[in-house]
C-alpha positions as a Python dict, from the first residue, in 0.01 Angstrom:
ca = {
    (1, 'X'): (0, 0, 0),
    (2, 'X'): (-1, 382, -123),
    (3, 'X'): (-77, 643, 19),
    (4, 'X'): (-367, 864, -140),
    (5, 'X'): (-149, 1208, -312),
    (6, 'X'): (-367, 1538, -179),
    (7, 'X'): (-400, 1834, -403),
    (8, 'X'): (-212, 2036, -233),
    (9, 'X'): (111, 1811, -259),
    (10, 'X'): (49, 1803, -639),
    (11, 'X'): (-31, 2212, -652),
    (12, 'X'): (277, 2248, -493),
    (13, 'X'): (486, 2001, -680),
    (14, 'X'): (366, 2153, -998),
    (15, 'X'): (473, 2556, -870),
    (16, 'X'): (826, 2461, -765),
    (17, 'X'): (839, 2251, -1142),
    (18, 'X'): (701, 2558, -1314),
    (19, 'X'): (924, 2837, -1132),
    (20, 'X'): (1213, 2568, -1184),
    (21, 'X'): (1172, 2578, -1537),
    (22, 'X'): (1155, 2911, -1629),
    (23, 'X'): (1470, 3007, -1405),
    (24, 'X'): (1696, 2790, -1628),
    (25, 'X'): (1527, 2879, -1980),
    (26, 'X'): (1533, 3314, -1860),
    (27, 'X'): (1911, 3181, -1752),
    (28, 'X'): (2002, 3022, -2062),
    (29, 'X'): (1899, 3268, -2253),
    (30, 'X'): (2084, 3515, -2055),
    (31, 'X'): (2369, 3254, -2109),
    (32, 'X'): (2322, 3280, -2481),
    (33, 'X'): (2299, 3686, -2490),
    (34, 'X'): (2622, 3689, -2291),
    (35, 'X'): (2814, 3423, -2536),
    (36, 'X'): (2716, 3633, -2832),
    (37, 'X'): (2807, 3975, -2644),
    (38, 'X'): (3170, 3784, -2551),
    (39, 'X'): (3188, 3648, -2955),
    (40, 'X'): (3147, 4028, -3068),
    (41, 'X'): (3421, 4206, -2834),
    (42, 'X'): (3723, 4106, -3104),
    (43, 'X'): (3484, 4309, -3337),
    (44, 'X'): (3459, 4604, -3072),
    (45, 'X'): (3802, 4612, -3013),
    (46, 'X'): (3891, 4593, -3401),
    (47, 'X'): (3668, 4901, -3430),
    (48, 'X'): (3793, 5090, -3155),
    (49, 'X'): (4139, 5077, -3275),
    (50, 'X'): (4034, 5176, -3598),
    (51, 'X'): (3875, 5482, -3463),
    (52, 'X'): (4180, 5564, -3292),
    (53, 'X'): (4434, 5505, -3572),
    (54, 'X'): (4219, 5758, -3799),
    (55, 'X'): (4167, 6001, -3540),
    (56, 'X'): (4558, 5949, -3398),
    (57, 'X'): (4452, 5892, -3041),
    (58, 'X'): (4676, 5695, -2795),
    (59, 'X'): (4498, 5561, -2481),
}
């Protein structure tokens, strides 16, 4: 036999799912800005040098 499900449990069930969700997509996309920041240091580093080698700077 089953037991009747109250409103509440369901409410409640529903607000964790919700929250639950939109932590992992605001985290994946923070994943995804942080994999494309990390993919364009080379290019950062590339420029920096450059910058220095015309301007003759030595760190």
């Amino acid at each position: 036999m089953s037991k009747p499900i109250g409103s509440t449990g369901i409410y409640g069930a529903l607000v964790v799912a919700v929250r639950s969700f939109q932590t992992r997509r605001e985290a994946l996309v923070r994943i995804a800005d942080l994999e494309s920041r990390l993919a364009r240091r080379p290019n950062v580093v590339e420029a920096v040098l450059f910058l220095m080698d015309v301007h003759k700077c030595d760190a």
